[in-house]
N, C-alpha and C positions, 0 to 999 in steps of 0.2 A: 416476530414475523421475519421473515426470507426473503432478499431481497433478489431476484437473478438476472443474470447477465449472459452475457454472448461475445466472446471474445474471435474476431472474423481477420480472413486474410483474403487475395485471390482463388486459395483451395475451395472457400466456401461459398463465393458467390453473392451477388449483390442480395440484401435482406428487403423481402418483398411485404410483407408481415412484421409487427411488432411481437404479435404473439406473448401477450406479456411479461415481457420483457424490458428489467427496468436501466439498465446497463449496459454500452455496445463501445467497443473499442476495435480498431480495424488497424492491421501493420500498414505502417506507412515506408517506411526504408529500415537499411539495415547497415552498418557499418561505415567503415570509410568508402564512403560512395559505392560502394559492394552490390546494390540493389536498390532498387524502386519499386514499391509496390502500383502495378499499371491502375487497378483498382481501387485504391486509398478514395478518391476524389468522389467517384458514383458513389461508391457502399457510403460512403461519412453521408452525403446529399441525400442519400435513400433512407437511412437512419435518421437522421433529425427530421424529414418530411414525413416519416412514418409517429412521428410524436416520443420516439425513443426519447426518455427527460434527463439521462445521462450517456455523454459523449467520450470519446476520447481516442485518442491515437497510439499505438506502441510502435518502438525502434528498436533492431535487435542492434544490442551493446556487444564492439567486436572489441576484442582486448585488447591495449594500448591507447595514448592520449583520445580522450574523448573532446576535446576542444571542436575538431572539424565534423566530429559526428551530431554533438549538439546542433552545431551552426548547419549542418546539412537538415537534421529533425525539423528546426524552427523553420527553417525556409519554404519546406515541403508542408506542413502544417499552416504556414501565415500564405503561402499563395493558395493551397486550396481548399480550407475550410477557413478561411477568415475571420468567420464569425466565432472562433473556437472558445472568444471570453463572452460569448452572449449568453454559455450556456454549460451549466455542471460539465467542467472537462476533469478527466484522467490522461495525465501523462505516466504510461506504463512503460518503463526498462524492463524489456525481455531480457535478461541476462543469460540466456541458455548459453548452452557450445551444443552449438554445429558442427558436422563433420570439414567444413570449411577453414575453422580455426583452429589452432594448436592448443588453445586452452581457453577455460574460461575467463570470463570478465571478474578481477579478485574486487576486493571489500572496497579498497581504495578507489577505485577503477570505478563501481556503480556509483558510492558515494558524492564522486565528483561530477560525475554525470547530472547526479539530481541537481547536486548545486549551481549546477550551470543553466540547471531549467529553470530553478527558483529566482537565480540571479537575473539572467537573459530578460523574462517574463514579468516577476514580480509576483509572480502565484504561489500563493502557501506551500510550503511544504507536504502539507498533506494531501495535495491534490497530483502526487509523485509518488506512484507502486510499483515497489521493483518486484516482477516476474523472477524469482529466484528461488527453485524449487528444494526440496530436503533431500530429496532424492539425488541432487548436483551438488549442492554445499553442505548437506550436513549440519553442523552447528559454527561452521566457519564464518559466518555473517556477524557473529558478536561484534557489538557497535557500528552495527548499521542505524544509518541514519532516516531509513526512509521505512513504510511500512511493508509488509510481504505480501505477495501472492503468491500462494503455492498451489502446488499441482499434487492429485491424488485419485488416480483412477478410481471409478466402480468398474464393476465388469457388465456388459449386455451393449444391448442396441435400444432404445425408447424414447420416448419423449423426455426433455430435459427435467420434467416436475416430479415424474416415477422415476427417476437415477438417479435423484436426490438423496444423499444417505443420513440427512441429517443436519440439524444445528451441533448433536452433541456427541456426534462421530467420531473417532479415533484422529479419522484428516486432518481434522482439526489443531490436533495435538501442536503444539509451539514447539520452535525449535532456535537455535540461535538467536533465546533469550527474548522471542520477542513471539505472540500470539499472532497466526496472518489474519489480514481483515478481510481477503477476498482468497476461495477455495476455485481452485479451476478442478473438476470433480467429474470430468468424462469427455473423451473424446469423439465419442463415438454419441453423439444425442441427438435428436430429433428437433430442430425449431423451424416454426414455419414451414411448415412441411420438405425443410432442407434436410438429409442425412449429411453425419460426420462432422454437426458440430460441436464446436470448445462450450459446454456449460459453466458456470460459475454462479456462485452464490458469495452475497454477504449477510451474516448474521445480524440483522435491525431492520429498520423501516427506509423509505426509499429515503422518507425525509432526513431521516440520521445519515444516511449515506451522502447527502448534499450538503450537509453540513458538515459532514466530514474532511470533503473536500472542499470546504472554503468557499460553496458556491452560491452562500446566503449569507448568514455573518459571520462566517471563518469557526464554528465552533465544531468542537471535535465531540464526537459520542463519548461518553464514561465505557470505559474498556472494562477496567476493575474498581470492585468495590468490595470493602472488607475492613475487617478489625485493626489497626494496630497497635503494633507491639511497643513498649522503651520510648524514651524523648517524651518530648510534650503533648504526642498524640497518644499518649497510652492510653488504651482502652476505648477511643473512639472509632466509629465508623469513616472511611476518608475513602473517598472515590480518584480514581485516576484517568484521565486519559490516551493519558499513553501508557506505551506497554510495560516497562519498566520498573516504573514508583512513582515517588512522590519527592521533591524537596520541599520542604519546609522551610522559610526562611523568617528572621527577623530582622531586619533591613534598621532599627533603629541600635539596634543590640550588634548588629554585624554576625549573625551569628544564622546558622544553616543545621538542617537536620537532615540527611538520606535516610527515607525507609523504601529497600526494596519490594517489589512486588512476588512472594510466594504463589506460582500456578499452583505447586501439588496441596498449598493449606489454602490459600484462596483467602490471605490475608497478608498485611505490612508486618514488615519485621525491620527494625531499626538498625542499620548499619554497624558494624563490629566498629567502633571507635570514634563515632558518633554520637553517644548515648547522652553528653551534655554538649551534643552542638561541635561546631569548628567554623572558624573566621569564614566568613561568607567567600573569600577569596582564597580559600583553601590551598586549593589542586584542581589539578584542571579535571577531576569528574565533577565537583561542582558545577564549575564552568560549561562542562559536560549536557550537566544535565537542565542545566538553565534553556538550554537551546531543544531538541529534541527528544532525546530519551525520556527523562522524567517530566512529571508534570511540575508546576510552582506553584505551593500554594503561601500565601501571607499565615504567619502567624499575629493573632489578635486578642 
């Protein structure tokens, strides 16, 4: 099942209709004090009055310390939707470049950004999607820390349900090592009988998407799932969360396995020099992957 969304600014007008629509995120500011969305305050009030079940806010991330950008976000966030932990939120990092800025926001630069939301807040990690498209970075995002939203035009003018290209579209395609969870997949769509807006979709259920983002019991949807290869899962099926892999650990042994996650076999493959384990305190991809990239599982 397809889950869709509506990504809104000032250009698009306060949302009059849910039009089902399971997803609504509206720009709230943008850089160091660079902009104010006049907006942000009705469209968020009209959005959750309209019964939209998932909320959220984006900041365009201008390149250099994000310390006062954060602290500008939460400010304009906690004075005018306050209510923003009553309810499934998304904190989206636009990381685009504007003609405004000399470049874009790099790896480090979004990274710290989220950190500062998770820290500031106390909200999961995965209720933090960086807006950082293939078409802008490329595969430059390797170890990123947060998940993607990419952008991937169709072409036309319609309703956002007929510009739909798909769960198993090319858009889709992963890049910078990591599968996106949300497709921003027309500019130009039909909702609520608005023209010109941002559609988006996420591949599961609305429920999977709320649990994604931490906004029931913090669990995250199984991304991948497949065979693997070598160590002590050989030959079993092992599901993932995250986009990455899996570590394996045995916490009484002190001892860890990495199997990364193969998109083009759509199966675990066991790490080159992992094949019997390495001290649980290896290297910092261990450490790495304890935190966000990889999933953990116990070995038993």
């Amino acid at each position: 099942m397809t889950t869709f969304g509506w990504d809104d600014s000032h250009w698009g007008g306060i949302p009059t209709a849910r039009d089902g629509i399971d997803f609504y995120t509206h720009k709230c500011a943008e850089g160091h004090h660079f902009y104010k969305d006049t907006e942000y305050k009705q469209a968020m009030t009209s959005a959750k009055a309209l019964g939209i079940p998932v909320l959220g806010a984006y900041f365009v991330n201008h390149p250099g310390t994000v310390v006062d950008q954060v602290d500008w976000f939460l400010e304009v966030v906690k004075a005018e939707t306050p209510w923003y932990k009553d309810v499934p939120w998304i904190w989206q990092i636009d990381a685009e470049k504007f003609p405004q800025m000399d470049r874009a926001p790099n790896l480090a630069e979004i990274n710290a950004f989220g950190d500062l939301i998770c820290s500031r807040t106390g909200m999961p990690a995965s209720s933090v999607i960086a807006y950082a498209p293939k078409w802008l970075y490329g595969n430059t995002l390797v170890g990123l820390k947060y998940k993607l939203w990419a952008s991937s035009y169709v072409s036309g003018v319609g309703s956002y349900e007929t510009l739909y290209p798909g769960d198993t579209s090319v858009r889709w395609a992963p890049y910078s090592e990591q599968t996106p969870i949300i497709l921003q997949y027309s500019s130009s769509s039909l909702i609520a009988g608005q023209v010109t807006c941002d559609a988006n979709a996420y591949r599961g259920t609305l429920d999977s998407l709320i649990k994604m983002l931490g906004g029931e019991d913090g669990c995250l949807m199984v991304l991948n799932q497949g065979l693997a290869h070598g160590g002590p899962m050989d030959g079993l099926e092992v599901s993932s969360r995250y986009p990455k892999g899996v570590l394996v650990v045995d916490r009484p042994n002190n001892l860890a396995w990495l199997y990364d996650w193969s998109e083009e076999a759509k199966e675990f493959f066991i790490r080159l020099g992992y094949e019997n384990g390495q001290p649980l305190e290896y290297d910092a991809r261990i450490r790495a992957a304890e935190e966000f990239d990889f999933d953990v599982m116990a070995l038993l």
